[in-house]
N, C-alpha and C positions, 0 to 999 in steps of 0.2 A: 586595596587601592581605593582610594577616594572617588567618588564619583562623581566626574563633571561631564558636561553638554558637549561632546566632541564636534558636536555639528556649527558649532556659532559659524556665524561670516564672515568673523575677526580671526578665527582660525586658517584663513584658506587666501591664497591672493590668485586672483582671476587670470585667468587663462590668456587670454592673448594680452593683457598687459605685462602678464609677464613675459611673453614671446619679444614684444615691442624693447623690452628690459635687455634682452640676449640679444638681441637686433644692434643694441645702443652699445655693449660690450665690442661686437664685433667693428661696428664704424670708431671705438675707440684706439684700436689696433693701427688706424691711420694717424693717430696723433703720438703713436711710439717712434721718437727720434733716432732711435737707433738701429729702429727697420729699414732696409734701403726702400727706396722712394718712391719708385714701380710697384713695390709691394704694398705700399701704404696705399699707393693709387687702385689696388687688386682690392684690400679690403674695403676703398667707399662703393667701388663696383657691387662685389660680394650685397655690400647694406643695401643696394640699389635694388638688386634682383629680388634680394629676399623680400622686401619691402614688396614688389611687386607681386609676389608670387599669393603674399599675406593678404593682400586686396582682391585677388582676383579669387582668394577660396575664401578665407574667413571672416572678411569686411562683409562679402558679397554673400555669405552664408547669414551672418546676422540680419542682413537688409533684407533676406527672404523672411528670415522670422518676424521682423515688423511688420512687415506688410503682411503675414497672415496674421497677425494679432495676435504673437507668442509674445508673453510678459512672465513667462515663467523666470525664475530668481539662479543664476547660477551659484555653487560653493559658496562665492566670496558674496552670496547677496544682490546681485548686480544684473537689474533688466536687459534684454538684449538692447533697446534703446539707452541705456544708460552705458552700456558698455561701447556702443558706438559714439556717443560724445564723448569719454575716456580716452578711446581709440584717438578720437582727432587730437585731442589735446595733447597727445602722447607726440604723435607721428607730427603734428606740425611742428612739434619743438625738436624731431629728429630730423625734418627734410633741414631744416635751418642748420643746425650744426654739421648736416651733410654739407651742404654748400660752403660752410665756413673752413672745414677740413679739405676741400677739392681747392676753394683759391690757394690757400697754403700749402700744398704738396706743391700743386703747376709752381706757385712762384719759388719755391725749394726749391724744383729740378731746373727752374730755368738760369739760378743766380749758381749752381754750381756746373752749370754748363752740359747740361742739361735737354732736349727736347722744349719747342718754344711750341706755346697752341697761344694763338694770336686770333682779332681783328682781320676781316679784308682791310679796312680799312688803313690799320698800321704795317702795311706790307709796303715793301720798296716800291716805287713806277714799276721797275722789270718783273717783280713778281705780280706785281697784278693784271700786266700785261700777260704774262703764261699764263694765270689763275683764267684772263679772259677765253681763250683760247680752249682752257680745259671746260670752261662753262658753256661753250657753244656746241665743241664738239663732243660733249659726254652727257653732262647736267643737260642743259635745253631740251633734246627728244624726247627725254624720259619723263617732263612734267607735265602733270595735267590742270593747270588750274580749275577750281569749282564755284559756280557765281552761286550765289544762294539768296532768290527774290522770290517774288509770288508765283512761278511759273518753274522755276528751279530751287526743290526742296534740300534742305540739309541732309549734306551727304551720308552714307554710312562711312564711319573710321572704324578700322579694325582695330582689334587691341591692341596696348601698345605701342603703333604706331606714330610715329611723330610728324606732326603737320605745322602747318605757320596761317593765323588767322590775318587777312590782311584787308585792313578796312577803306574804301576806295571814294574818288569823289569824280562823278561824271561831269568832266570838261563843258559837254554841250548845256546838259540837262541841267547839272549843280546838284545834284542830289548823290546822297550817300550809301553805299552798299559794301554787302560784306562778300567776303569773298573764300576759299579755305584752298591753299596749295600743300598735300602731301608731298612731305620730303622720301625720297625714294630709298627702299630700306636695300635696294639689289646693291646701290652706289658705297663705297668707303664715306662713312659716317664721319673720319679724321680725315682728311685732303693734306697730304704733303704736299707744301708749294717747293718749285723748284726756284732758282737764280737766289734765295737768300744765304747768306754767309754763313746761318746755320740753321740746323735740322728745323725744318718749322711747320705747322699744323693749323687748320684754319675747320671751323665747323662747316659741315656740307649745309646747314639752316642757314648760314650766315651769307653763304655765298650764294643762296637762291634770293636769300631776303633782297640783297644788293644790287637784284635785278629781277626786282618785284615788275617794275617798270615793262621788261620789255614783255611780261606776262599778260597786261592790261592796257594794252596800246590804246588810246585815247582817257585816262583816267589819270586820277593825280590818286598818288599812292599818299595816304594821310597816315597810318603805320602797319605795321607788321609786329606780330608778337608769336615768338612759338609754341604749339601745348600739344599735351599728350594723353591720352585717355587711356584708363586703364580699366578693363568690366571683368564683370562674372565671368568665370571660366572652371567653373566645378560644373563635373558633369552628374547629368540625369539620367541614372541608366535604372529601369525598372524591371530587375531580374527575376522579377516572379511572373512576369509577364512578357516570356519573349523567349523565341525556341533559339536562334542564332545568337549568341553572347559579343561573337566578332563582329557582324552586321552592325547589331543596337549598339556598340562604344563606337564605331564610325560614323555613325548618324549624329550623335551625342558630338562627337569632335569636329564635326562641319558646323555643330551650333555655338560651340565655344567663343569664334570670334565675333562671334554676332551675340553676346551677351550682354545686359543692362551693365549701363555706367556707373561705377562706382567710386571713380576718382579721378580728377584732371588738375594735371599740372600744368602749371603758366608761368611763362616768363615773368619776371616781375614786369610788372607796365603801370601807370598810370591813368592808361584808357580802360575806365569803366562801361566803354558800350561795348570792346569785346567783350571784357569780362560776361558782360550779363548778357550779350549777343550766347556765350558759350555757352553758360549759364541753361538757360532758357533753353537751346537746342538740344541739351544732354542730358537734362531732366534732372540740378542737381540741386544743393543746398550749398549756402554761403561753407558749410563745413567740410565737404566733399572738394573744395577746389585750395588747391597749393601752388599760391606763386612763389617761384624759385628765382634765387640770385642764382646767377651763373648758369650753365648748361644744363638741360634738361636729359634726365634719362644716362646716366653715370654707366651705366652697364656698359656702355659703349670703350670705357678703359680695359677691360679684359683682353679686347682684340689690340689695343692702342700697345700694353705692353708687354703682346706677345711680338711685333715687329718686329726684322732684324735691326742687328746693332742696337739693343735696349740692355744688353746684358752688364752696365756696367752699373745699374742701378737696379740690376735682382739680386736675388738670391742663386749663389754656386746652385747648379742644378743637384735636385734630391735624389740619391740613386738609391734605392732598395736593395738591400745585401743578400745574397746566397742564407740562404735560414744554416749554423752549424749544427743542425740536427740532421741535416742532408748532406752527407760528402760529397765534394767536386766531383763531378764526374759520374754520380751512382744513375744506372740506365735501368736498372728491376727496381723502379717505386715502390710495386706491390712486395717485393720481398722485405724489404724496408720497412712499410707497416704493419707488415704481418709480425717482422721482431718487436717490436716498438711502437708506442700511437707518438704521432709527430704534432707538434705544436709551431703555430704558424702565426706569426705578431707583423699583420703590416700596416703601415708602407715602409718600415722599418728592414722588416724582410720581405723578400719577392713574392710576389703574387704566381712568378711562372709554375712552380710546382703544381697548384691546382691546374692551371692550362696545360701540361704536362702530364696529371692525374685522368684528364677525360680524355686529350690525346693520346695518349701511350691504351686504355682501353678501345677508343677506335679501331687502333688498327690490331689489338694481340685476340691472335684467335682464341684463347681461353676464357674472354669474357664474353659471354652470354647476352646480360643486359648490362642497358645503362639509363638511370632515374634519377634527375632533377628537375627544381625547382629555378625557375625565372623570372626574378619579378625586377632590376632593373639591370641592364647591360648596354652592354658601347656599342657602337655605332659600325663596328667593323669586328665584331668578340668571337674571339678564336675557339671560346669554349661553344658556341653556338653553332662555327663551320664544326669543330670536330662531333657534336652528336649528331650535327649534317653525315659526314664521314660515317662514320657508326654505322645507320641504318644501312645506308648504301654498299657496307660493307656484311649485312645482312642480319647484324645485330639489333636484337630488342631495344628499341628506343622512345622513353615516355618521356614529355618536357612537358611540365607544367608550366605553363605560361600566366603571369600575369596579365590580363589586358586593364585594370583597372589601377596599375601604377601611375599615379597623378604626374602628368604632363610626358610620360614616357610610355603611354598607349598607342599615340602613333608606330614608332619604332618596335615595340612588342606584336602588334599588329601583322608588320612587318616581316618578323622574325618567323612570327607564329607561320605565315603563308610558308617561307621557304623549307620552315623544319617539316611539313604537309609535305610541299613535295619532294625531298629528300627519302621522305619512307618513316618519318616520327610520327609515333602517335602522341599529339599534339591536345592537353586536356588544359580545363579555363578554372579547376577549382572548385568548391565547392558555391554555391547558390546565395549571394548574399553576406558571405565572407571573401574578402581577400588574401588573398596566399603570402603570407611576407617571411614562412621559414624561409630559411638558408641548407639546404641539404642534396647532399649528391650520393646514390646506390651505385654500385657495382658489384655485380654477382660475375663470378670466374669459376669457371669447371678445373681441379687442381687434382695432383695425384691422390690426395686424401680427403677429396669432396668437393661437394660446392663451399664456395669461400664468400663474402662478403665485405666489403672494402664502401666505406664512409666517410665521407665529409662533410662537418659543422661548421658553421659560421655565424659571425656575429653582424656579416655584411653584405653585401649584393658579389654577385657573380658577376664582378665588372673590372675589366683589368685596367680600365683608365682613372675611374674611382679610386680602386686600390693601390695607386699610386700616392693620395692625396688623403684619406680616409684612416682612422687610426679603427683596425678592425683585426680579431681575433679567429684563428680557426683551428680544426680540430681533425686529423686524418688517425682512422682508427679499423685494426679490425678484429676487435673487440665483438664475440658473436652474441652478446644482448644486444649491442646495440645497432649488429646488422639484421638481426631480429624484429627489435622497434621500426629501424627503416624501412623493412622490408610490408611493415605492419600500415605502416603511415602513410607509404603512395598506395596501397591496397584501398582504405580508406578513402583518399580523394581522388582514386581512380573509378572506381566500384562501390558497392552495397554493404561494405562488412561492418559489422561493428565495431564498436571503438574498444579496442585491445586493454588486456592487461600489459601497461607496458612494464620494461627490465629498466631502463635507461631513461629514457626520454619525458617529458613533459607538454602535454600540447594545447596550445588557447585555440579556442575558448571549452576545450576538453579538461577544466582540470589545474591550469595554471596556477590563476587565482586563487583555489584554492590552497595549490602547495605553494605559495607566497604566503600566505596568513598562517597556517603550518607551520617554515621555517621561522618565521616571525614568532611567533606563540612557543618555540620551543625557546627561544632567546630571553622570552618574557618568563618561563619558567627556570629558567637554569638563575638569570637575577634574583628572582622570588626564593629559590632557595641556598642563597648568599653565595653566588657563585658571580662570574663577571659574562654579564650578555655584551658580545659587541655584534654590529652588522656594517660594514662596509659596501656600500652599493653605489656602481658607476652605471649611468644612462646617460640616452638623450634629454628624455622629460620624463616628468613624475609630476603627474595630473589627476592620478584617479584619487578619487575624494575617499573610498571605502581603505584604500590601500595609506592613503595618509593617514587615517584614523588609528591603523592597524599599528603604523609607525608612532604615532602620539601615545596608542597604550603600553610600547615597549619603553619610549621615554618616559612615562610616568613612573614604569618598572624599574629603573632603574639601569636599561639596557644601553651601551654606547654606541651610536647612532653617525657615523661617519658617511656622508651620500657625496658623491661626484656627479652632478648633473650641470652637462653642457648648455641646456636649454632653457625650457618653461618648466619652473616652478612652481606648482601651489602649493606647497606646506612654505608657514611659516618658523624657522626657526629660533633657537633661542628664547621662547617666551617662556616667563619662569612656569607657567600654569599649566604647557601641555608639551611643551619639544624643550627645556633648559638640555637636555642632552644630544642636541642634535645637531650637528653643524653640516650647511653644503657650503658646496666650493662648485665653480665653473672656471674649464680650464677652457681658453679661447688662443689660438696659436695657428700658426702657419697648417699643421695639420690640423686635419675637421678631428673632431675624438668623437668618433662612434661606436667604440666596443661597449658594451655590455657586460658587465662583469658583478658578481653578488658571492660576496662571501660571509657566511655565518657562521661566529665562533664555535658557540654551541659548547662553550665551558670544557672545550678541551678538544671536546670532537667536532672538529671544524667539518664543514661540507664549502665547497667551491664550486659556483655553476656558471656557463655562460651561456648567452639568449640572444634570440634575433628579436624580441622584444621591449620594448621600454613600459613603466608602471601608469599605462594611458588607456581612457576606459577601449577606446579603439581596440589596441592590441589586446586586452584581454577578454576582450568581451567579440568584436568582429573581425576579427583576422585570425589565421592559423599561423600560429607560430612556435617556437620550441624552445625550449629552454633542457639544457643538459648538461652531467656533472664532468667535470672534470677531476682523476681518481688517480693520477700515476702524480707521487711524491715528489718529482722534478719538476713537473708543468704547477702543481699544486705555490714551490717554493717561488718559482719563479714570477707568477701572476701576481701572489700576493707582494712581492716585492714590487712590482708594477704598481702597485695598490697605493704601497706606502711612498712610492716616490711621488707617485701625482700629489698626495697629500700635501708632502715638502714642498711643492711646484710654490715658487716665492715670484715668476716671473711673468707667467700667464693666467695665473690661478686669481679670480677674484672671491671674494667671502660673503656670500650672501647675509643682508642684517636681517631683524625679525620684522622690518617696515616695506620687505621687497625691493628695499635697494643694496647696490653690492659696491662694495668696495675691493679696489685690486689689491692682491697680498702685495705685502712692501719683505724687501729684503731686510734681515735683521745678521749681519755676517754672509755665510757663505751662500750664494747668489746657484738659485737650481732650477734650472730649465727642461722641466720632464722631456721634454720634446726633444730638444737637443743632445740631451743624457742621452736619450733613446735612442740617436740615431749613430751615436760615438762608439754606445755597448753593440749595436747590429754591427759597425766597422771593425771593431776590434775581435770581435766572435768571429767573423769571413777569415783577417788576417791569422789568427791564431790558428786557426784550422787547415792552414794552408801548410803548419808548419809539422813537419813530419813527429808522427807520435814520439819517437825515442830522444828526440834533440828538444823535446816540449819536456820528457824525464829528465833529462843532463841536467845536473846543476852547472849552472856558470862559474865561472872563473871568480867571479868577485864573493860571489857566495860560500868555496868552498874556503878561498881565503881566510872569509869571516868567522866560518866556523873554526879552523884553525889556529 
């Protein structure tokens, strides 16, 4: 192999531009015509939130690094100051195309009859005479106006939060001042007005704006503009310095809304004295501030079109199939897995089996203990009441809790207290790592011993996720690998050392290295003229040592097929280090977050799936697992999964070797992995339903033919 400089800068494209890249994919999904029209309005929401979630860690995480004078160089070469002017130039040219895509859906849904979101203004007399009424009796109590002069300082705005800046002129005095009324986040954000001829929608800013007036009784209201501040919100937890782990992330999440500004949107306006009145009071830079045409703060469509009576402009509701590796009806799970390991593809198929899996041990007196991992879950998750149940029912019960799951520490927090007093013993992980496997133990006292009973995942223990999330799992009772599990909460329960494992793989125990490993054997089976392929589906694929490791198998000769949904840094296609490499991001009504890796291995394939993606995070601080998959069915089946995403001609775009992607275009037969996906889950429930012997009968037409 020839020897080149794998580290250049030209090799690598930076990290959050490429996030900004996946961002612009997903608010493209609103300009697919043949998406119904609620759903297009779903995806600018979706670009909204993400956008904001992107500011309040990673915008706000570089601006830390400036201000301590890190000028260190990422991957792609790129100071952290250099990557936040990147940053704006990217995102201002996204909030704009946001706003371009929101007028064109509203006026689509409004010309085909549609939901109308209007002006007070353009509202009938009679509607704004109710609109009056709604304003006095609901809106008025709830506002507070804020004067801000030399005796009355600039308020604090929480994050998020949407305010209206309104600049005043004193009748007596003649003098100008500024003023700032919070729109109330408790109130419906869409106002359905009643008496118009049809459904109509008016902004709750619009209708405070409108009666700025009666907020500043002797002032002439000279304008109002609405804006919205968005701040740091990564938290500071210093785990090496701190006996209570739950205590210090409660502390850390009372500071979160009181965090340094990092970005403020504005109405578009004219008026340059808010502007720099904002400016000035939020401590920002001409680059930090985005004035928007149209409505600020898009997130607010989520709620808009889940309303009744919106259904004629969704999508048929998604229903999750019976998995056919589960008959109708089967009540002994554990017998179930003890013949067979069960393969689990959802939202595709039901998520109920695992809820199912830790209730049905709750209550059966032959299980002993029960051991998972939680790191994000729903708001009401039944798998949480049942290891509640468990304990109470006098069983061994360990839940590792995340509490350092970003923006779901409250709710973990939460969890964590009730599983306490339920009777769980209730642990936080290890010191400085995050918990993100996916794993559940069960030990059962059986006539022929103790048994062990396991579940892998490629995704959170969340039954409202897994409605929505394209996530792989794995029921097994396979005793390596009840072995390894039993090895692993040992580990981040207690003192022990870290095992010889049978099965399993764990970061930052070890991962990485059997990554570069399976990698290296792919590079020698090429080397000695055989065919290396690797197929790998993630979120992202960021770690810089692991791309390198990817660049010396394309050098080899190896074929290099990656499904990554996300950020990017390897570039593809360049003749010098990846000509063998091609990704793809598939972007669709499901999220696609399995994890899947498979390596030829010149005959002797190996197939593994992981709660992990190739990010220095996950392999370097987080615990995480990676595990093979070994029974011949699940093996045929996955990889056929593999090879359809590839075909995907309808949500799949093509990553170039410049960081930009282009969508795959149909060339003949038109393939919608997603769709495929959820026709093959209907058709596998319906056939299974149909009794064995009459699924043998030949038909009638067939026996003809043969005849």
């Amino acid at each position: 192999m020839r020897t080149i400089d794998l580290d250049k800068p030209e090799y690598f494209f930076n990290r959050e531009l490429s996030w900004l890249k996946f961002n612009l994919r997903v608010l493209k999904e609103a300009e697919v015509t043949t998406t119904p029209l609620l759903e297009r309005l779903k995806f600018i929401a979706i670009t909204a939130s993400n956008l904001d979630e992107f500011f309040m860690v990673r915008v706000a995480g570089l601006w830390d690094q400036v201000t301590n004078g890190v000028t260190t160089r990422d991957a792609a070469g790129l100071s952290p100051r250099r990557q936040l002017k990147e940053i704006a130039k990217a995102a201002h040219e996204q909030v704009k195309q946001e706003a371009k895509d929101l007028q064109q859906v509203l006026q689509e849904l409004e010309s085909v009859g549609g939901p109308v979101i209007t002006t007070v203004a353009a509202l009938t007399p009679s509607s704004r005479e109710w609109l009056e009424e709604y304003y006095q009796e609901v809106i008025y109590p709830v506002l507070t106006p804020m004067a801000v002069d030399a005796s009355r300082p600039f308020p604090f705005l929480a994050n998020r939060t949407l305010n209206l800046a309104v600049q005043l002129l004193n009748n007596q005095e003649h003098e100008e001042s500024m003023s700032v009324v919070q729109v109330p986040s408790v109130l419906p954000r869409l106002i359905e007005v009643e008496r118009e001829k049809r459904r109509t929608f008016v902004f709750l800013e619009d209708v405070i704006a409108n009666h700025a007036g009666d907020l500043f009784k002797g002032c002439k209201i000279l304008d109002v503009v609405p804006f919205r501040v968005t701040r740091d919100s990564d938290l500071d937890v210093d785990e090496d310095d701190i006996e209570d782990l739950l205590r210090e992330v409660e502390k850390s999440l009372r500071k979160r809304k009181r965090g340094a500004a990092v970005r403020l949107e504005l109405g578009r306006s004219h008026n340059k004295k808010i502007k720099q009145f904002l400016e000035e009071n939020l401590s920002l830079t001409e680059e930090e501030i985005y004035e928007m045409d149209g409505p600020l703060d898009a997130t607010c469509f989520f709620k808009f079109a889940g309303l009744n009576g919106m259904w004629p402009w969704l999508y048929e509701p998604f229903v999750p199939q019976r998995p056919a590796s589960i008959p109708e009806g089967t009540q002994d799970l554990f017998a179930l897995i003890r013949e067979k390991d069960i393969l689990l593809h959802h939202p595709y198929e039901s998520f109920d089996p695992v809820i199912k899996l830790v209730s049905d041990a709750a209550k059966d007196p032959a299980v002993l203990a029960i051991k998972q991992t939680l790191y994000r879950v729903s708001g009401n998750s039944p798998i949480v009441a049942a290891l509640a149940r468990a304990a109470e029912n006098g069983k061994q019960v360990t839940a590792l809790v995340e509490l350092k799951a970003r923006f779901d520490e409250a709710n973990n927090i939460l969890w964590a207290r009730r599983l306490e007093q339920a009777g769980v013993h209730v642990i936080y992980g290890l010191v400085g790592l995050k918990t993100h496997a996916k794993i559940i133990l069960i030990v059962r006292q059986e006539p022929d011993g103790i048994k062990r009973y396991v579940h892998l995942g490629t995704g959170n223990y969340n039954d409202n996720t897994a409605k929505l999330y394209t996530d792989l799992g794995l029921m097994t009772a396979n005793d390596e690998f009840g072995s390894d599990a039993s090895a692993f909460f040992n580990l981040l329960s207690g003192y022990s050392e870290p095992p010889v494992w049978n099965k399993l793989v764990m970061a930052p125990l070890g991962l990485r290295e059997k990554i570069y490993s399976l990698i290296d054997n792919e590079i020698k089976v090429a080397q000695n003229g055989g065919k290396g392929h690797i197929i790998a589906k993630m979120n992202s694929l960021i770690d810089q040592p692991v791309i390198k490791k990817l660049y010396e198998a394309s050098l080899a000769g190896v074929k290099i097929e990656l499904i990554v949904r996300g950020i990017c840094g390897l570039r593809p296609g360049l003749p010098d280090v990846s000509a063998n490499i091609t990704v793809r991001s598939i972007v669709g009504r499901q999220l696609e977050h399995s994890r899947i890796f498979w390596f030829g291995g010149g005959g002797s394939e190996q197939l593994f799936l992981s709660s992990a993606d190739w990010m220095p995070r996950n392999l370097n601080d987080r615990v995480e697992l990676f595990f093979p998959v070994e029974n011949e069915q699940h093996i045929s089946r996955i990889k056929a999964l593999l090879k359809l995403y590839l075909k995907d001609n309808v949500g799949s775009h093509i990553m170039q070797s410049n960081g930009g992607y282009r969508r795959s275009t149909s060339r003949g037969e038109v393939v919608s992995s997603q769709n495929i996906l959820y026709e093959q889950a209907q058709m596998a429930a319906i056939v299974d339903k149909i009794p064995m012997e009459a699924r043998l009968r030949p038909s009638k037409r067939s026996s003809e033919e043969k005849s």
